[in-house]
matplotlib code that plots the C-alpha trace (Angstrom):
import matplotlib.pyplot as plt

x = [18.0, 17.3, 16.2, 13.6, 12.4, 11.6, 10.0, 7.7, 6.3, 5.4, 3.9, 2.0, 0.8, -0.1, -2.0, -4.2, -5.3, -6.1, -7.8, -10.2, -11.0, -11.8, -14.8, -16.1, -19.2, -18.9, -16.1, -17.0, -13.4, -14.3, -11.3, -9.4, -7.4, -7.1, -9.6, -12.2, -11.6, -12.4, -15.7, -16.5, -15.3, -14.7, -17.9, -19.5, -17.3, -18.6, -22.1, -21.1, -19.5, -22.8, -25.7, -24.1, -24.4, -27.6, -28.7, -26.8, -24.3, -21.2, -18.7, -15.3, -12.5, -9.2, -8.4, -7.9, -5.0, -5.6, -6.9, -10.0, -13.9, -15.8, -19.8, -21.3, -23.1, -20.2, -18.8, -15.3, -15.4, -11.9, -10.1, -7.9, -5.4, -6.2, -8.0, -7.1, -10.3, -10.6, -13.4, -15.7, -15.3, -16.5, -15.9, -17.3, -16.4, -18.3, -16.8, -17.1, -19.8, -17.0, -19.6, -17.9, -20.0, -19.2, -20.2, -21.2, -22.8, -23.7, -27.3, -26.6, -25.2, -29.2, -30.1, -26.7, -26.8, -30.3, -30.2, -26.6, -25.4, -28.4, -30.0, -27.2, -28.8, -27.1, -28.6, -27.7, -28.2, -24.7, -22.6, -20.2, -21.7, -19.3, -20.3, -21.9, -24.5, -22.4, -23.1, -20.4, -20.7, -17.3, -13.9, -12.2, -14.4, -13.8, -11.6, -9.8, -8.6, -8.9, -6.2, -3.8, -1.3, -0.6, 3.1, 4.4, 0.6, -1.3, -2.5, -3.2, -6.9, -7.0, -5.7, -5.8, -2.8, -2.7, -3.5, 0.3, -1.2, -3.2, 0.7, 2.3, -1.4, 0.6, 3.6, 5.1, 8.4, 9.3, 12.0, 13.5, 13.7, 15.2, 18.3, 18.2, 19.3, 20.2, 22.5, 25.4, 25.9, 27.3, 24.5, 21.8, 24.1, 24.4, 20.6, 20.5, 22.8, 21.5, 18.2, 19.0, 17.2, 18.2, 17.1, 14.0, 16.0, 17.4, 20.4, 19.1, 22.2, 22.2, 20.7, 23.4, 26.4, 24.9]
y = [-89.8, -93.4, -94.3, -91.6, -92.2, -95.9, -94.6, -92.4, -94.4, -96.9, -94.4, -92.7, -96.5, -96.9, -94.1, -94.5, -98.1, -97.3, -94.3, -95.9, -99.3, -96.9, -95.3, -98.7, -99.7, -103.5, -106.3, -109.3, -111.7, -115.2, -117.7, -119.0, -121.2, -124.9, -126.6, -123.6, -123.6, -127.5, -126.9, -124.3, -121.1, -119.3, -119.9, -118.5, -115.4, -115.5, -115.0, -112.6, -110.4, -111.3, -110.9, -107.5, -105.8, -107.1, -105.5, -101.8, -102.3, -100.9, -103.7, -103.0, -105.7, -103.8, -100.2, -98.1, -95.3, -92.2, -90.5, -90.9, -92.6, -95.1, -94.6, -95.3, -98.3, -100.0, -103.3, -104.4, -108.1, -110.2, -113.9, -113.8, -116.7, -119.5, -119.1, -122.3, -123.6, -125.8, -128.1, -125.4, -124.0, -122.4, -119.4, -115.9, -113.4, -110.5, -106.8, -104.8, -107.2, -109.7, -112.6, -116.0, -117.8, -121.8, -124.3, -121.4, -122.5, -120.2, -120.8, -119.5, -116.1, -114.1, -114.2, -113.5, -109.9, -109.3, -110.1, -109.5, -107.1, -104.9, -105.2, -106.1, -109.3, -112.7, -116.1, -118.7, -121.7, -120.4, -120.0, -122.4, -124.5, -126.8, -130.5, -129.5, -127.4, -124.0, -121.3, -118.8, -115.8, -114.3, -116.4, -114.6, -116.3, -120.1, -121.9, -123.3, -119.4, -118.2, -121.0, -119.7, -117.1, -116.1, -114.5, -115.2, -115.7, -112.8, -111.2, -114.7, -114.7, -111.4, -109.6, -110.0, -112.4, -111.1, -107.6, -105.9, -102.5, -104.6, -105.5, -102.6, -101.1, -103.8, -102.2, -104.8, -103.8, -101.6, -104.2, -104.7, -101.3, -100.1, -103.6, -102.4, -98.4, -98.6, -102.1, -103.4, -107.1, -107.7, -106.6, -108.8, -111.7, -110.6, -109.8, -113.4, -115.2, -113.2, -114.4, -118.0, -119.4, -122.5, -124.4, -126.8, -129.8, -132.7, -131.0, -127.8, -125.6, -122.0, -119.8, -117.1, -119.3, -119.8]
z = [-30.4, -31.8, -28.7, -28.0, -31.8, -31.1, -27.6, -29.0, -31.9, -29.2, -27.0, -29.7, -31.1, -27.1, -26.6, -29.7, -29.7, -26.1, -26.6, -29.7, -27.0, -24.5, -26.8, -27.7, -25.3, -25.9, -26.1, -27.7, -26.6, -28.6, -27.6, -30.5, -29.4, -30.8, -28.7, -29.3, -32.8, -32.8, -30.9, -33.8, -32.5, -35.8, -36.8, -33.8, -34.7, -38.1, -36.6, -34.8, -37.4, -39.7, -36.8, -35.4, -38.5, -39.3, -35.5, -37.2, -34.7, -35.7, -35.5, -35.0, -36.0, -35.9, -34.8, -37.7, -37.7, -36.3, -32.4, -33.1, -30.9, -32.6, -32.5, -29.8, -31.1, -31.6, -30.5, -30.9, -32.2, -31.5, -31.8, -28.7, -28.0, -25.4, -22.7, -21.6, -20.8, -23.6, -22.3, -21.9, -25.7, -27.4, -25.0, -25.4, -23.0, -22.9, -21.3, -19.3, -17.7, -17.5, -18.9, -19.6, -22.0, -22.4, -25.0, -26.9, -30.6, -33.6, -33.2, -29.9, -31.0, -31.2, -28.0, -26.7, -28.9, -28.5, -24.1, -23.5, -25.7, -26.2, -22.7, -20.3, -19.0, -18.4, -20.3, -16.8, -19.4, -20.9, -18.2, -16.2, -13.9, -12.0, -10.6, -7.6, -9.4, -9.1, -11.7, -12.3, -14.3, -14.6, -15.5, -12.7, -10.4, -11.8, -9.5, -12.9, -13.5, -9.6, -8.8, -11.4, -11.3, -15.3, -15.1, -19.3, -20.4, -18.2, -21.4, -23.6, -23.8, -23.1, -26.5, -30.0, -30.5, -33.9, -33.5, -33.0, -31.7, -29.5, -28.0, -28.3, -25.8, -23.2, -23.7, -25.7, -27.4, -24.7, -22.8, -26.3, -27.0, -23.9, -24.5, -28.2, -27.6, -23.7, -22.8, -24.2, -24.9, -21.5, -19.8, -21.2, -20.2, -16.7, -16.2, -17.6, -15.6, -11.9, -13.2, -12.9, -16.3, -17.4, -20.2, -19.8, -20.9, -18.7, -17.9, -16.8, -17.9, -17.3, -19.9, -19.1, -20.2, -23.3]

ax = plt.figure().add_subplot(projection="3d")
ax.plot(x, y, z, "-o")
ax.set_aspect("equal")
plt.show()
């Protein structure tokens, strides 16, 4: 009984923050990580937030409680952890075009709403371009990101690190809910210990012994 309780409260947390991103048109992903933040990320967020509803967009921060769509004018504005790309910052990754944005300053914030957000085009002088002169408009297409596999950190740089719903949408909480109401103590260890963790220090030693 406990267990379908915890189920459903995640399911029904799931299916709402989904179903309010789903109605939003535009995603506005600003990387705020510690190198972006250096190169004056939360001020370009602060621009944002200020030029958006100065253009009567409706912008969105956090999803509110509730099944309920957004306006369609709206654009959901979000801080997301590292994207990793720290040399490039500040990033701003724009959905569902998929634009990366690099080196991105507050003065730089107007013409990305007015051209990007407003009429779907692409401002070239913003986006990566590696050593040999290549431009690249999404970050899937970067070789720094293309080269990776993200297993632990798929979603960093993806969510809103601070935004639990926005975790609980990825199904976060699910795995400790099913070891919480499903497994007994015994089991964890032995999922452990087939695993074959060990601890990152010089000795290495197995993660299911301890």
């Amino acid at each position: 009984m406990q267990s379908n309780s915890f189920h459903e409260s995640l399911l029904r947390i799931k299916n709402d923050y989904l179903y309010q991103i789903l109605s939003i048109p535009i995603h506005i992903n600003i990387c705020a990580g510690t190198g972006c933040i250096a190169n004056g990320a939360l001020k370009v967020y602060d621009e944002f937030q200020k030029q958006l509803a100065n253009s009567n967009i409706n912008v969105v921060l956090t999803m509110s409680e509730g099944h309920h769509k957004h306006p369609e004018n709206s654009a959901l504005l979000m801080k997301s952890g590292c994207h990793g790309f720290c040399q490039m910052g500040s990033l701003v990754e724009i959905s569902p075009m998929d634009v990366l944005y690099t080196k991105v300053k507050p003065e730089d914030v107007s013409r990305i709403i007015e051209k990007t957000i407003k009429n779907r085009t692409i401002i070239d002088d913003l986006l990566y371009i590696n050593n040999i002169g290549e431009i690249f408009e999404k970050s899937s297409d970067i070789p720094f990101y293309s080269l990776q596999t993200r297993n632990t950190l798929e979603k960093c740089g993806a969510i809103d690190a601070t935004d639990i719903k926005a975790y609980i949408a990825q199904d976060g909480y699910l795995s400790a809910t099913n070891t919480f109401t499903q497994m007994i103590p015994q089991d964890v260890i032995n999922i452990i210990t087939r695993s074959g963790l060990r601890g990152r220090g010089g000795a290495g030693f197995p993660t299911g012994k301890k």
